[in-house]
VOPADO-203328 format. One record per residue: x, y, z of N, C-alpha, C in turn; residue number from 1. Coordinates in pm, 1 decimal, padded with zeros to 6 digits. Layout:
N
+----------+----------+----------+----------+----------+----------+----------+----------+----------+-----+
|      nxx |      nyy |      nzz |     caxx |     cayy |     cazz |      cxx |      cyy |      czz | num |
+----------+----------+----------+----------+----------+----------+----------+----------+----------+-----+
|        X |        Y |        Z |        X |        Y |        Z |        X |        Y |        Z | NUM |
...
+----------+----------+----------+----------+----------+----------+----------+----------+----------+-----+
***
This chain:
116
+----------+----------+----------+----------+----------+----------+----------+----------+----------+-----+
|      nxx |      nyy |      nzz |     caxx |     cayy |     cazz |      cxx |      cyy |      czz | num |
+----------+----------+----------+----------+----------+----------+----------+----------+----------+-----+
|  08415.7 | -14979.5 |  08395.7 |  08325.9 | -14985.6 |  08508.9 |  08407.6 | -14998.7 |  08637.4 |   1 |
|  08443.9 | -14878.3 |  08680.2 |  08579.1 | -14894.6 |  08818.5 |  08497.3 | -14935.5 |  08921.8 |   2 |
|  08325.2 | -14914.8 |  08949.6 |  08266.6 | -15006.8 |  09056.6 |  08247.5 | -15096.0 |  09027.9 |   3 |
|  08256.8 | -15203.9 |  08980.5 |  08222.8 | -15361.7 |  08931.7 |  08391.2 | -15389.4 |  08974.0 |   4 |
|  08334.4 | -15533.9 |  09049.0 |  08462.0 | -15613.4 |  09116.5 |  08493.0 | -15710.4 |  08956.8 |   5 |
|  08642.2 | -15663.0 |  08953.0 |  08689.5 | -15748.5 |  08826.5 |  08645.3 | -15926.5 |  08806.8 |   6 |
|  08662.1 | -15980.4 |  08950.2 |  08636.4 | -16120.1 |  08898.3 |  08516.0 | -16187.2 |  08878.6 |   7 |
|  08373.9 | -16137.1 |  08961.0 |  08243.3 | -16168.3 |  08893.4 |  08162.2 | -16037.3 |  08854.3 |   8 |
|  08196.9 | -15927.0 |  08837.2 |  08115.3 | -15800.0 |  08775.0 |  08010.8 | -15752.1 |  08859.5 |   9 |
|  08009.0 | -15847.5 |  08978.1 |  07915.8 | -15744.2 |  09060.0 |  07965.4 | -15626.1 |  09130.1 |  10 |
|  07836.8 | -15547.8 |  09187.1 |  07876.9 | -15422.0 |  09223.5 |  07907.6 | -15410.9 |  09361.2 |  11 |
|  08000.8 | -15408.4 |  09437.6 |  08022.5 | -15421.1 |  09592.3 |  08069.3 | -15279.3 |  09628.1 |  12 |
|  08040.5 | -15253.4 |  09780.0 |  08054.8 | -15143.8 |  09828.8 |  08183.6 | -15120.1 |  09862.3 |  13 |
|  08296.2 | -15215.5 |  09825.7 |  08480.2 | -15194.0 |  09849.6 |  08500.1 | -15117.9 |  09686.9 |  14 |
|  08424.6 | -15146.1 |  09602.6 |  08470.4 | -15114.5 |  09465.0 |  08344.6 | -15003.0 |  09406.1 |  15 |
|  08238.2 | -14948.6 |  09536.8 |  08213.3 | -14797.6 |  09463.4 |  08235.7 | -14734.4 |  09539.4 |  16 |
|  08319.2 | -14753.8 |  09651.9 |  08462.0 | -14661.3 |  09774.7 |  08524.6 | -14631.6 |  09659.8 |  17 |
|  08569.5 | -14667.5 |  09595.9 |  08689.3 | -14648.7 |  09525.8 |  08692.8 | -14547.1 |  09413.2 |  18 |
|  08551.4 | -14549.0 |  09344.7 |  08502.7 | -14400.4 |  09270.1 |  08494.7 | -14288.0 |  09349.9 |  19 |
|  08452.5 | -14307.2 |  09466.5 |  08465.2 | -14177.3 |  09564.0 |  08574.0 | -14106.6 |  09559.0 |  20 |
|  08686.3 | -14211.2 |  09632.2 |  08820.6 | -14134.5 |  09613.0 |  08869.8 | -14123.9 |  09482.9 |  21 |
|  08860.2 | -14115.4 |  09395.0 |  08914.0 | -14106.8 |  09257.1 |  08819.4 | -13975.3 |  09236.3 |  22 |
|  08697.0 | -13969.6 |  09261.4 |  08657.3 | -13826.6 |  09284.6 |  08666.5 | -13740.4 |  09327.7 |  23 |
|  08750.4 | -13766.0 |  09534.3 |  08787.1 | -13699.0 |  09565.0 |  08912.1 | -13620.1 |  09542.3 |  24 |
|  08999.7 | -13768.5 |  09457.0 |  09152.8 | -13708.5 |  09415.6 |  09150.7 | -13577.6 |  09300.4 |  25 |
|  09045.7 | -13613.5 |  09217.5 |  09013.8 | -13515.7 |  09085.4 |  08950.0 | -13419.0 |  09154.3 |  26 |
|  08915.1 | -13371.4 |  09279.0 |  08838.6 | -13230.0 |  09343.2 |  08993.0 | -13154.4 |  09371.9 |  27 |
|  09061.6 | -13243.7 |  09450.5 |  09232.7 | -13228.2 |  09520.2 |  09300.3 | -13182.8 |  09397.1 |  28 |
|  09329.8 | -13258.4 |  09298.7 |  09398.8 | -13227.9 |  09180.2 |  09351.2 | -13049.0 |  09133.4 |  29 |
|  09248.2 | -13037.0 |  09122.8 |  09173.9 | -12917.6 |  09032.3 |  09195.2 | -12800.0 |  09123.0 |  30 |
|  09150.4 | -12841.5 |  09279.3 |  09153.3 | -12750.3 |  09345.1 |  09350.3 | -12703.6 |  09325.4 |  31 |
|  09468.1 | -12788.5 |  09359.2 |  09595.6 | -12752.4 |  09369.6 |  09662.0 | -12671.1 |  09218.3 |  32 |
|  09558.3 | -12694.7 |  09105.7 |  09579.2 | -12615.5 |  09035.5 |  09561.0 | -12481.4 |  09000.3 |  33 |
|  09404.7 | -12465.5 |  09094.3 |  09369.2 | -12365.8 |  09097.6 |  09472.8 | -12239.3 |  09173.2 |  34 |
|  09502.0 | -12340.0 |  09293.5 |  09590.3 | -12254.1 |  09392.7 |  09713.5 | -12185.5 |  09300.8 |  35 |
|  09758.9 | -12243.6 |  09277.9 |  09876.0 | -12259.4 |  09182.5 |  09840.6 | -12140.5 |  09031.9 |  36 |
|  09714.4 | -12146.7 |  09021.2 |  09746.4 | -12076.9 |  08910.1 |  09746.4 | -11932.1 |  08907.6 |  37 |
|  09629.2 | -11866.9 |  09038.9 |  09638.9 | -11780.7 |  09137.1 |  09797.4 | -11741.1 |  09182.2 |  38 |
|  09881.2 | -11815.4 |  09253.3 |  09956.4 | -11780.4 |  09283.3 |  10079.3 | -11727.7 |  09172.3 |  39 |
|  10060.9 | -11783.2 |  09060.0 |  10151.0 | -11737.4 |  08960.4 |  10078.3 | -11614.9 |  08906.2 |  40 |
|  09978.0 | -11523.0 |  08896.4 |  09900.8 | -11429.1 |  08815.5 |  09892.2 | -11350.6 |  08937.4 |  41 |
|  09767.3 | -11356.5 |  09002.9 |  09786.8 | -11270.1 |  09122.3 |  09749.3 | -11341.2 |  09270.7 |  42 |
|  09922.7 | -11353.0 |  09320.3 |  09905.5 | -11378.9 |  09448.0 |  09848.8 | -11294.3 |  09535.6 |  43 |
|  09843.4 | -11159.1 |  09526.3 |  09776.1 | -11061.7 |  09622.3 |  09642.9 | -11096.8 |  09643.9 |  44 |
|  09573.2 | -11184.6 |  09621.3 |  09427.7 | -11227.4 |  09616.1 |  09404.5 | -11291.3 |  09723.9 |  45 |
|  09499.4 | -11347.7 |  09761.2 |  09516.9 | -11485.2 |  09829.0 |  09485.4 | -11394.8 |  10024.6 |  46 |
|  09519.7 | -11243.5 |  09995.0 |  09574.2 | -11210.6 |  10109.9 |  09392.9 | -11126.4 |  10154.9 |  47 |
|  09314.2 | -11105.4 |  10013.5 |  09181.7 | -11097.5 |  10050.3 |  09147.8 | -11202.3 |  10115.6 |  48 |
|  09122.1 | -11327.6 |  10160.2 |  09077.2 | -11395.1 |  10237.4 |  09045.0 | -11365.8 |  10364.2 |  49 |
|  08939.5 | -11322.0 |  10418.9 |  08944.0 | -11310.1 |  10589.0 |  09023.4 | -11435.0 |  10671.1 |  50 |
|  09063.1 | -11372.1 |  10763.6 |  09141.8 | -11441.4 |  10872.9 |  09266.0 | -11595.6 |  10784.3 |  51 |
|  09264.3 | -11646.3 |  10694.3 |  09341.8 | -11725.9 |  10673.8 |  09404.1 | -11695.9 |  10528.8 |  52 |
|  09418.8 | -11590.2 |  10489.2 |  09426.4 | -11552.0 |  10352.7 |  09595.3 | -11567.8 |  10320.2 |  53 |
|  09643.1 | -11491.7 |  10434.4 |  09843.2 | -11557.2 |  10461.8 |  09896.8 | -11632.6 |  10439.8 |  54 |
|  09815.6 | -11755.0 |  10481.4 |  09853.1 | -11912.7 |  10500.9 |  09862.6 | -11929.3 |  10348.1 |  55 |
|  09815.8 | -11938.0 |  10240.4 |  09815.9 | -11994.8 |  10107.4 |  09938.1 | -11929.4 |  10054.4 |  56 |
|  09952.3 | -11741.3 |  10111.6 |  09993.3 | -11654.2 |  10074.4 |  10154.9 | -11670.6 |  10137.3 |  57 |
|  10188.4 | -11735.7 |  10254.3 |  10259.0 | -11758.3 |  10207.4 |  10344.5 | -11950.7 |  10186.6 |  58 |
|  10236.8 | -11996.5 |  10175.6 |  10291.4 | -12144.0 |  10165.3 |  10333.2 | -12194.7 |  09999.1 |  59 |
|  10308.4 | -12025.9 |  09864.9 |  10318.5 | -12055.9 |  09758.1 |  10404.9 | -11911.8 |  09700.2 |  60 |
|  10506.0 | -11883.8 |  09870.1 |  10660.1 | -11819.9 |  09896.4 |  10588.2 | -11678.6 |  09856.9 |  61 |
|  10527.3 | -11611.9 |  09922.3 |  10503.6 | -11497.5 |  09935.5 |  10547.0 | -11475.6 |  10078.3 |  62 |
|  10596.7 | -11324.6 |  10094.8 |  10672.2 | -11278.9 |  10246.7 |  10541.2 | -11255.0 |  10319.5 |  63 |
|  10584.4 | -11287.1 |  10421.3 |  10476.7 | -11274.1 |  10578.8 |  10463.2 | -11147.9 |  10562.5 |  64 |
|  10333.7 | -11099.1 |  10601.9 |  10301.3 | -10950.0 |  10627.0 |  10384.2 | -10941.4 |  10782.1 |  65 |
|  10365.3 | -10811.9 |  10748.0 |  10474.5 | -10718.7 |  10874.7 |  10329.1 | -10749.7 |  11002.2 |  66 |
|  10381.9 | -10775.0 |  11085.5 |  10328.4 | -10754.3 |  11234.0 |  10341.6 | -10613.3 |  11330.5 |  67 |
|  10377.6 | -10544.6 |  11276.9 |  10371.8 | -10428.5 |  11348.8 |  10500.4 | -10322.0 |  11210.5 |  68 |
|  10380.1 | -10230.5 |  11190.3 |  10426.4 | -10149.5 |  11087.8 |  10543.9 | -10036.9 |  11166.0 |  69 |
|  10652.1 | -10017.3 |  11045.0 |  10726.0 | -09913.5 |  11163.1 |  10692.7 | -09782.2 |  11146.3 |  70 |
|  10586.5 | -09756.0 |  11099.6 |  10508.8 | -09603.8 |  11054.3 |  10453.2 | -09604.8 |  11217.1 |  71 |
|  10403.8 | -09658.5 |  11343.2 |  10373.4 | -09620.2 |  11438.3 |  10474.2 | -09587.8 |  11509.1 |  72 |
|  10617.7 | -09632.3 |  11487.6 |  10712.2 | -09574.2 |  11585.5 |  10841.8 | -09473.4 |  11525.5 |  73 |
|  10753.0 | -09405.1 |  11372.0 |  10830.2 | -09325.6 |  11334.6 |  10783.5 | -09193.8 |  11396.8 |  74 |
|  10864.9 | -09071.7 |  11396.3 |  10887.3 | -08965.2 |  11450.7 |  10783.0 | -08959.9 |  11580.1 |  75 |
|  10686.2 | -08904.9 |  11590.6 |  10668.6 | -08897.4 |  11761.8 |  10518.5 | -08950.8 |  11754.7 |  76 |
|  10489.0 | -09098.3 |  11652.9 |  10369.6 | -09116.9 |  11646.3 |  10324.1 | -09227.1 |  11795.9 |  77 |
|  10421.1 | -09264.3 |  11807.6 |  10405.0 | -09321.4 |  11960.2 |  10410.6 | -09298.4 |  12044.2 |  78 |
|  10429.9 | -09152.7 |  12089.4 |  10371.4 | -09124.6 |  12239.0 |  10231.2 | -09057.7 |  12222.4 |  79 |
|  10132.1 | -09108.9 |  12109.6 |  09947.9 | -09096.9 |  12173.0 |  09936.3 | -09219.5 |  12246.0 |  80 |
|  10028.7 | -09325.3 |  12216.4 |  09980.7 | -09485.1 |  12251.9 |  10037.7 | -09578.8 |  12361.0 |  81 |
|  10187.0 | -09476.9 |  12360.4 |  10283.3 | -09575.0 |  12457.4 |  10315.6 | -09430.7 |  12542.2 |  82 |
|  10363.0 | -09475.3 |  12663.6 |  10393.4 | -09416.3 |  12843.1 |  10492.1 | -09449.9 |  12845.4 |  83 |
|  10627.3 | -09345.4 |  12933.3 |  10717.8 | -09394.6 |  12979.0 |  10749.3 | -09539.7 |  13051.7 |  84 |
|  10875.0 | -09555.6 |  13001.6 |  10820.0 | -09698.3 |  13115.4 |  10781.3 | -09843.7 |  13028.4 |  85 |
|  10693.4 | -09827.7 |  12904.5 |  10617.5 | -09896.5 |  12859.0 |  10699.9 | -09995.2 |  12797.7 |  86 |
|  10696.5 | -10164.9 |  12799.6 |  10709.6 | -10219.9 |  12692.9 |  10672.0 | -10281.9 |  12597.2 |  87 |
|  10729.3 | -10255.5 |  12500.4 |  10632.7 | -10364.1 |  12365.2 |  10763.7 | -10497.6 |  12330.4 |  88 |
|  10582.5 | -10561.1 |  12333.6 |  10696.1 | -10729.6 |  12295.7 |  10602.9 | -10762.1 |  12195.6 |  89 |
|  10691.9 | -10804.1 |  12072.9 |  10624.4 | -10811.4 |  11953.2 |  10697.0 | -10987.4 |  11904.1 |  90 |
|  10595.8 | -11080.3 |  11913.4 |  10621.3 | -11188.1 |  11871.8 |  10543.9 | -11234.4 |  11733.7 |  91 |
|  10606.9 | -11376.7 |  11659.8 |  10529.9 | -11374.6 |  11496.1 |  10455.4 | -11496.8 |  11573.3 |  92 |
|  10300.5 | -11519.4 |  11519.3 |  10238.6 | -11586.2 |  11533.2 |  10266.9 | -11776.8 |  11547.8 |  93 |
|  10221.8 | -11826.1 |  11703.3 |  10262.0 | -11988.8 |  11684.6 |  10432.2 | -11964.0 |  11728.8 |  94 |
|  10490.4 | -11820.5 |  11781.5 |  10631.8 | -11869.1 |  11798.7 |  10722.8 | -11816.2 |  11934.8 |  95 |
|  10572.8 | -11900.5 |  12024.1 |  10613.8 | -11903.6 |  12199.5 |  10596.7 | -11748.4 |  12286.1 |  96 |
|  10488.8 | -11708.7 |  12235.6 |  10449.8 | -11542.3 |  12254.3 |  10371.1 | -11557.8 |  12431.3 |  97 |
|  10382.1 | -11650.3 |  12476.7 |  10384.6 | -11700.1 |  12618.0 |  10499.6 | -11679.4 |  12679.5 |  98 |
|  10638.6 | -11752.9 |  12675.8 |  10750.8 | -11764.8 |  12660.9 |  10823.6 | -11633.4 |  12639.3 |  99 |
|  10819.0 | -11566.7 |  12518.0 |  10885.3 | -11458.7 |  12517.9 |  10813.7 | -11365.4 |  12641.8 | 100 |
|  10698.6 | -11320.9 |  12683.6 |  10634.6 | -11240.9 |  12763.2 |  10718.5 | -11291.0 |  12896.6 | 101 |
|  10712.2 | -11420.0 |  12912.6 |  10782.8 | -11421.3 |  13079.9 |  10928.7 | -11436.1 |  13074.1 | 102 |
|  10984.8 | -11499.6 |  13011.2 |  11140.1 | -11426.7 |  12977.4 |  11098.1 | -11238.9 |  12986.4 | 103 |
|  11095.0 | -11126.5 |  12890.4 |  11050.6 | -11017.5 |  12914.6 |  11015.7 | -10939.8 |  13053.7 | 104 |
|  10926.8 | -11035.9 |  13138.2 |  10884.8 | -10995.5 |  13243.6 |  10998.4 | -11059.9 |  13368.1 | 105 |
|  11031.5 | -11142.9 |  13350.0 |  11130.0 | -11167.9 |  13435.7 |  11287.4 | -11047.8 |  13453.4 | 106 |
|  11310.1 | -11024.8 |  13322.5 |  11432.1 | -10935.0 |  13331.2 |  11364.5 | -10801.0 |  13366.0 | 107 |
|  11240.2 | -10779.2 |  13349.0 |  11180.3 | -10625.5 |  13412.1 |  11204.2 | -10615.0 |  13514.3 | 108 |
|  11158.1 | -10757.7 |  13611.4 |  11186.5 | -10756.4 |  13748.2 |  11316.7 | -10843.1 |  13791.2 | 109 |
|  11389.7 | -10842.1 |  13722.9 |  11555.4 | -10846.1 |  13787.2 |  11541.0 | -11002.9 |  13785.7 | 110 |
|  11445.6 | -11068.5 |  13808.6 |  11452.4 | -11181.7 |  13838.8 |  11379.1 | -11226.4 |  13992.6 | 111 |
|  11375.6 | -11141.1 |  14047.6 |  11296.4 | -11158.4 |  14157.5 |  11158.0 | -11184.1 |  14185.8 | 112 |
|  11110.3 | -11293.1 |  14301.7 |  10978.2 | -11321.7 |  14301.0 |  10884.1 | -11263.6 |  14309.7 | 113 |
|  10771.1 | -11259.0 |  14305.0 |  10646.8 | -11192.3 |  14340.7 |  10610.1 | -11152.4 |  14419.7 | 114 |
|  10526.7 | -11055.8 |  14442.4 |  10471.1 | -11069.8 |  14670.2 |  10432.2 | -11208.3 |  14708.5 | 115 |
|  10446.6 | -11273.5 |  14841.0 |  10381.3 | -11375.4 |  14844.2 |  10268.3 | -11350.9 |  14942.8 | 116 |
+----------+----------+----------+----------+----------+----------+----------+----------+----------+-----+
***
């Protein structure tokens, strides 16, 4: 009886907390197996997920999908999309894609200020 307090057997609300989490640990447990068992059979599943399907995919060492395929800048498939002149700045997600753009834009313009 894990809700009954050991020293008089009544039932208190510190000791049926405590079935909760022991329930919640056995949801945690089942679920990390599940992940796990997926990832050993077929990880490609993981990458069906809308919008967060990567993250599992690769936190159980599967490679990051490519961010920009190089089939658009093979033979002359990039001038329907890109203009002389043009640059592409290609950063991986979460890794200062703010930062890289104004570094980028700063050496476009030499370093010099803006109109004021």
């Amino acid at each position: 009886m894990p809700d009954k307090n050991p020293v008089d057997g009544k039932r208190t609300a510190a000791w049926t907390g405590l079935g909760i989490f022991k329930g919640f640990g056995l949801v945690v447990v089942l679920f990390a197996i599940a992940v796990g068992t997926v990832a050993k059979v077929r990880p490609a599943l993981f990458l069906r997920i809308p919008r967060v399907g990567f993250i599992p995919w690769a936190m159980t060492g599967g490679i990051m999908p490519p961010y920009i395929w190089p089939t658009v800048f093979a033979g002359d498939n990039h001038k329907s999309w890109l203009k002389d002149n043009d640059v592409v700045v290609s950063t991986g997600a979460k890794s200062g894609t703010t930062w890289m753009l104004f570094c980028t834009h700063q050496i476009r313009v030499k370093g010099q200020a803006g109109p004021k």
